[in-house]
C-alpha positions in Angstrom: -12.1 -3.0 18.2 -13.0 -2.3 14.8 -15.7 -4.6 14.7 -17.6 -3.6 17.4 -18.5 -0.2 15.9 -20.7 -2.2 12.9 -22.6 -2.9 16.2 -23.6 0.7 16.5 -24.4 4.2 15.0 -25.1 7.2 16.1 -28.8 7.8 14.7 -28.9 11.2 13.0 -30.8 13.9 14.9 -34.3 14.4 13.1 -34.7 17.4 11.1 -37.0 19.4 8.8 -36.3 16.8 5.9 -38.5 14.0 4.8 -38.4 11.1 7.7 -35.2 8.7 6.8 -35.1 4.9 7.8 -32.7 4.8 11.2 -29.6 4.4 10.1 -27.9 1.0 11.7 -25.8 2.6 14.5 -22.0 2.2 15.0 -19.8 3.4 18.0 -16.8 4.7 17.3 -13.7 3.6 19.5 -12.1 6.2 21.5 -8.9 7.9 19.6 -6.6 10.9 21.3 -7.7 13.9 19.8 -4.6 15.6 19.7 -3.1 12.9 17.4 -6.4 13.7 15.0 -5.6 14.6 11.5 -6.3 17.6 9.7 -9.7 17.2 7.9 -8.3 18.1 4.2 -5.9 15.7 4.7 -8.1 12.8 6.2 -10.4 13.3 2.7 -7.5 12.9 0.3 -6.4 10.2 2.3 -10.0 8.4 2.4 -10.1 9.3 -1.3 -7.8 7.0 -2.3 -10.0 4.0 -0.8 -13.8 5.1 -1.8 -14.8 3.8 -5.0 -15.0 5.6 -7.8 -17.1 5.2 -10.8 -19.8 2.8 -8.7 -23.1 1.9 -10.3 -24.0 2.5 -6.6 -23.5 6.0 -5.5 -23.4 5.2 -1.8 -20.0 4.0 -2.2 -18.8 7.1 -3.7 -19.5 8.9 -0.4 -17.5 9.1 2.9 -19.2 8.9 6.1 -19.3 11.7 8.5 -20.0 11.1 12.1 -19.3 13.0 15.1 -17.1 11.5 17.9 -16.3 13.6 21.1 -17.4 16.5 19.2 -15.2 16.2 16.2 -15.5 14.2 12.8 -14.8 10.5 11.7 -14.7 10.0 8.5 -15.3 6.6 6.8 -15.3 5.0 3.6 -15.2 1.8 1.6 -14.2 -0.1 -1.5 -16.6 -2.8 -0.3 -13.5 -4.9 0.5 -11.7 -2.4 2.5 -12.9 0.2 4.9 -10.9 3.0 6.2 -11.5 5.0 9.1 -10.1 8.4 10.0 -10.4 10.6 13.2 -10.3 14.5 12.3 -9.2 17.6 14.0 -12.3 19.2 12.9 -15.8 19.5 14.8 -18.5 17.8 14.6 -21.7 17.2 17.0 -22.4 13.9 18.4 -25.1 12.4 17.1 -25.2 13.7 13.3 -24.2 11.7 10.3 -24.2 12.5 6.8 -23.7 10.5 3.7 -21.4 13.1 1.3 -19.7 12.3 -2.2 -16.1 12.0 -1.3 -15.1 14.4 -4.9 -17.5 16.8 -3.9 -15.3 16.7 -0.3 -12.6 17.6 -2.0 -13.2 20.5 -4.5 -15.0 22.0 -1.6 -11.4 22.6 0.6 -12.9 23.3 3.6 -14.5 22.2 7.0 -18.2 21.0 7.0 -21.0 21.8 9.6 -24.6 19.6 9.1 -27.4 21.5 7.8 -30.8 20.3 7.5 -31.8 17.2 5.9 -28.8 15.0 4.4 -26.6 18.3 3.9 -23.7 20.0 4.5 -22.6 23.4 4.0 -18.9 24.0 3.5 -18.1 28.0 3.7 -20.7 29.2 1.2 -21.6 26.3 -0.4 -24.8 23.1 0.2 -24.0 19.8 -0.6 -26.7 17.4 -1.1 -25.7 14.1 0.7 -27.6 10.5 0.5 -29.4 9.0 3.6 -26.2 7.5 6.3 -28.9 4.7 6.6 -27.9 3.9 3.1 -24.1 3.7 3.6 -23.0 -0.2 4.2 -22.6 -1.7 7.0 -19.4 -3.7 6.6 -19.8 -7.3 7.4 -17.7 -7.6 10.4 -15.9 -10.3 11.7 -15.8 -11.5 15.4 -14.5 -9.4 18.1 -10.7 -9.6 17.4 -8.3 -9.7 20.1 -4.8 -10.6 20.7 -3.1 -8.2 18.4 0.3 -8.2 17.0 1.9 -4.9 17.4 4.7 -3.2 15.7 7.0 -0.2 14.8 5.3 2.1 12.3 8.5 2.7 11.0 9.9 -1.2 11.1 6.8 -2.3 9.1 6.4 0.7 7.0 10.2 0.2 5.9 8.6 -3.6 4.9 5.9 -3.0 3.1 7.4 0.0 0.9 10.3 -3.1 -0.1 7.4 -5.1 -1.7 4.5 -3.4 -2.1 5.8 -2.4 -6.2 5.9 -5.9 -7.1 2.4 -6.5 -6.5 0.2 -7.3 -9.7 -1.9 -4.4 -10.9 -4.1 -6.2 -12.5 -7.3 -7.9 -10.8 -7.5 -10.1 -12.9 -4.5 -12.0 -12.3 -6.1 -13.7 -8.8 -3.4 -14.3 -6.4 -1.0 -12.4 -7.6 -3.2 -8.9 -7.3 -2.1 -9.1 -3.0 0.7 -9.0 -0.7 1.1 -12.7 0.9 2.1 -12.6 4.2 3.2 -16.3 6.0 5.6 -17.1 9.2 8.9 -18.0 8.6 11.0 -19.5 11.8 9.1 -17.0 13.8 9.0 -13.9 11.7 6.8 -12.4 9.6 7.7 -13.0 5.6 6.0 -10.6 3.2 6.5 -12.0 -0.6 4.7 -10.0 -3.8 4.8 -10.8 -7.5 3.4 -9.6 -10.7 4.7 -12.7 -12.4 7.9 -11.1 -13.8 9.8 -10.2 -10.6 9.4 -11.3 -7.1 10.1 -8.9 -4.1 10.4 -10.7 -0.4 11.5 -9.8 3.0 11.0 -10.2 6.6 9.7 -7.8 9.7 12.4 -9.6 12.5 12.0 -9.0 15.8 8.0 -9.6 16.4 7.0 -13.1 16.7 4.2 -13.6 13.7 1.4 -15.9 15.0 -1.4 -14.8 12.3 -0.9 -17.2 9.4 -1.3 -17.0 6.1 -2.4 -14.0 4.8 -3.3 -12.4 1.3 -3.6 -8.8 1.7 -5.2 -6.6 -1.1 -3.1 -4.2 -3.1 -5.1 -1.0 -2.6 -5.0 -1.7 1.2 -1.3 -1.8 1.3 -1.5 1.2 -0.2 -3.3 2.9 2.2 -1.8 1.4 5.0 1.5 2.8 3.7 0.3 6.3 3.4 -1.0 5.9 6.9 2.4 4.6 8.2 4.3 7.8 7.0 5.8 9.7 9.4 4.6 7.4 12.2 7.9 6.9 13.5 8.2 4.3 16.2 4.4 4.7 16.9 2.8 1.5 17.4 0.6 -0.8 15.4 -1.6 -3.0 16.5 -2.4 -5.7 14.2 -5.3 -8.8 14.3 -6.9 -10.9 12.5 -9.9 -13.6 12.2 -11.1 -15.9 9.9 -10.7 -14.0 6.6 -10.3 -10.2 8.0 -7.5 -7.7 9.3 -7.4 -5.2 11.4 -5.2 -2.5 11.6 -4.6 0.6 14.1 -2.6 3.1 13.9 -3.1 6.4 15.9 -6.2 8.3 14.5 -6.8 5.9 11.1 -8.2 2.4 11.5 -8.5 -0.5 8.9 -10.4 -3.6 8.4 -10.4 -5.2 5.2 -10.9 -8.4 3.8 -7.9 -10.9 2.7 -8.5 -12.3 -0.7 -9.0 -15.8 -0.5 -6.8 -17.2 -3.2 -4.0 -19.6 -3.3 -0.4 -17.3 -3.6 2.2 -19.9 -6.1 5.2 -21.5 -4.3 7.6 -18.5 -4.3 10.3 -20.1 -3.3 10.8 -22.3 -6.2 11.0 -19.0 -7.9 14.8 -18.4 -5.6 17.6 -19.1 -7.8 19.7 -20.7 -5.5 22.9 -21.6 -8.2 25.5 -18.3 -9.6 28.5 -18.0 -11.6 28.9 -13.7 -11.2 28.5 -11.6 -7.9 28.4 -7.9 -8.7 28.8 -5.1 -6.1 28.0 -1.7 -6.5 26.6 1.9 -5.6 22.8 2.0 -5.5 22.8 5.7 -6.6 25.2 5.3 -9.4 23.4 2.6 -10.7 20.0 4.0 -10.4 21.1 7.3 -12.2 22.5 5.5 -14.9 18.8 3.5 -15.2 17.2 6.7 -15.0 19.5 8.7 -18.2 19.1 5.9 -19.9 15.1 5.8 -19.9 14.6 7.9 -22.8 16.8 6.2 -24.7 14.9 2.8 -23.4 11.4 2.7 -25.6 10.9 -1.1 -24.1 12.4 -0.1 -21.3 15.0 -2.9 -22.0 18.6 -1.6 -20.9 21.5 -4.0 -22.5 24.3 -4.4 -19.1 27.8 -6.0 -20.0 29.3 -7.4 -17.1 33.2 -6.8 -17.4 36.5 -6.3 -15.4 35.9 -3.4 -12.6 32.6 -2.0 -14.1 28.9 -2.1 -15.9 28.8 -0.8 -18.9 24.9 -0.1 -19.6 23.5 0.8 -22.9 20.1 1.7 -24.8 19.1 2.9 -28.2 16.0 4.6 -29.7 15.2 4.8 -33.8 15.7 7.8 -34.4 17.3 9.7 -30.8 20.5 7.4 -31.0 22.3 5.5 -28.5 23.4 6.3 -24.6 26.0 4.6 -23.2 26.8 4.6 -18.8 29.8 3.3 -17.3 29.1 2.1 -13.0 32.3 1.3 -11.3 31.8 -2.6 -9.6 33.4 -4.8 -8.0 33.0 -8.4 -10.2 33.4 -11.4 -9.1 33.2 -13.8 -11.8 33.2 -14.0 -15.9 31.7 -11.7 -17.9 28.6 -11.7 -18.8 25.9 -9.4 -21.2 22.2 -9.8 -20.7 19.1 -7.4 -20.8 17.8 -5.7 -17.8 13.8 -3.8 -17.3 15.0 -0.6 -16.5 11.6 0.1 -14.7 11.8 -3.2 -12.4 15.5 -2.1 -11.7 14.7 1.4 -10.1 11.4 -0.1 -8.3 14.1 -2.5 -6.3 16.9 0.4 -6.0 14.7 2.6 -4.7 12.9 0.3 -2.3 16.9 0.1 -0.9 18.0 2.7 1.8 21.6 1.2 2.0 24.5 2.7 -0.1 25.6 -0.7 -2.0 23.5 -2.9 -4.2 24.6 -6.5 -5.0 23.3 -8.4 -7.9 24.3 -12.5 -8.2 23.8 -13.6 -11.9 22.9 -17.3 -13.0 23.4 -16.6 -16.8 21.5 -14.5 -19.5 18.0 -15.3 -18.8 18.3 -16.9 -14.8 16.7 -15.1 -12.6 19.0 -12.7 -11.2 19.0 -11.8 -7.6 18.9 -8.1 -5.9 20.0 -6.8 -2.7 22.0 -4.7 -0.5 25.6 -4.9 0.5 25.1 -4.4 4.2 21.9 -7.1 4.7 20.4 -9.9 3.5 16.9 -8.8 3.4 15.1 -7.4 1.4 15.4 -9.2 -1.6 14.1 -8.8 -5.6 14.4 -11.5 -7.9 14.1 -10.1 -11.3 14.2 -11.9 -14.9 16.8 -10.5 -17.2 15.3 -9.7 -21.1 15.5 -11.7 -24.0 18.2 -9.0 -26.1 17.6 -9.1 -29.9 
């Protein structure tokens, strides 16, 4: 549905202004208004996606267009494009080209003036020409759609999306790779020094393979907040997605890079099991972070407990104590404190288990109650 509206664009009413080239025209699908989202909300929301910093200022703007007399607002990274239905009005026909900063210093609802403007309360902003804004190369009509739970794949994508590289530069690793696993939907991300995987069960995945980019999945999960059970309707084709949910609308393009063999990254041989409460251990992570200036945190494994440890020049040493349940020899190795409360907090059970190969095997996280999700994290070198 996406798709169709690069088709067509509502072509801005003339006005008093120098003559513009038509703008290429787009029609916007239908979304229920009274699921609309504020308009200060949508911005900050479509902020996070528009580029910033572009050698082309076109990209730095969000797209206003009217739609049953209120506003949709677009924007694009050039490999992402986000689009959000507002509660605010907005005539049919007009469109305006308006830096997305300027959007949101102004806090308030825009009206078109003459021209490329807008006036929010007192103040004129001086837009670009909407004919100018890019027409994002579509794919194919896409049809067929996967649909799921808001909350079922927001719950999935918040256990992985931390893992993902941050750095671009690292090609394959910068995205979340999605692939079908006995009928499911597997989500796997890596930044090369943990691994975070698990499954959406329930929906039968059909897609593919897919390589999602980072600062989608990180709009997408914004979007999914306090969706609930809402549905979303999922598609792709050739080298796009499409997403839907309620009043915000996706399409991006997968990066087309081979994702490494995970799975030889699964340790699947361990001589300790350790069971123990996710809060305690993640509040002993977190009092020791001061204390942590490599964020390394130094764990011994023995009897009925963890005893965790970290020293600074200069501050001294902390010392925490978790009660556990070992199964086992003991064992001391060195833990990222950092990569530890990413997985702990991607949790929502009250247990954590952690199985332990030796002092630098890959170690592997998860929860008492289930199976999924999973983290696999390397233990560091101690000195």
């Amino acid at each position: 549905e996406l798709a169709a509206r690069d088709a067509e664009r509502p072509v801005p009413t003339p006005s008093p202004a120098p003559a513009a080239k038509p703008a290429p025209k787009r029609a916007a699908k239908s979304a229920p208004m009274g699921d609309a989202i504020p308009f200060g909300d949508a911005v900050k929301r479509l902020a996070k996606v528009v580029e910033k910093g572009c050698t082309a200022p076109v990209l730095s703007c969000a797209l206003i267009e009217g739609f049953n007399g209120r506003a949709v607002l677009t924007g694009t990274d050039r490999a992402i494009r986000m689009m959000i239905f507002t509660d605010a009005p907005w005539p049919a026909g007009e469109a305006r080209c308006v830096d997305i900063a300027a959007l949101v210093k102004a806090k308030g609802i825009p009206s078109p003036a003459p021209g490329d403007r807008v006036t929010v309360g007192g103040a004129t902003l001086l837009g670009l020409s909407p004919a100018d804004y890019p027409v994002f190369g579509a794919p194919p009509q896409l049809r067929n759609p996967e649909r799921f739970a808001a909350s079922a794949l927001h719950a999935a994508l918040s256990a992985v999306e931390h893992a993902i590289a941050p750095d671009d530069n690292r090609h394959g690793l910068n995205g979340l790779h999605v692939e079908e696993e006995a009928g499911d939907a597997r989500l796997v991300s890596t930044d090369g020094n943990r691994l975070a995987t698990t499954i959406i069960p329930g929906v039968p995945w059909t897609l593919g393979k897919w390589l999602l980019p980072r600062k989608f999945v990180a709009a997408l999960l914004s979007a999914l907040a306090r969706r609930g059970d809402a549905e979303v309707n999922v598609a792709t084709k050739d080298h796009w997605v499409a997403v839907e949910s309620g009043p915000v609308r996706f399409l991006a393009r997968m990066i087309e890079a081979d994702f490494p063999d995970w799975r030889q990254f699964v340790p699947t041989a361990f001589g300790r099991t350790v069971a123990c409460d996710r809060e305690a251990l993640a509040g002993a992570f977190k009092r020791l972070l001061p204390f942590a200036p490599t964020d390394t945190v130094r764990i011994v494994v023995e009897g009925d407990r963890l005893v965790l440890t970290a020293r600074k020049l200069g501050a001294g040493e902390a010392r925490e104590e978790v009660a556990a349940r070992v199964e086992g020899e003991g064992i001391t190795l060195g833990v990222n404190a950092k990569y530890a409360l990413d997985a702990l907090a991607a949790r929502t059970d009250g247990g954590v288990v952690i199985r332990i190969g030796g002092t630098l095997a890959p170690m592997i996280w998860r929860g008492r109650e289930h199976a999924e999700p999973r983290w696999i994290v390397m233990p560091v070198r101690l000195d």
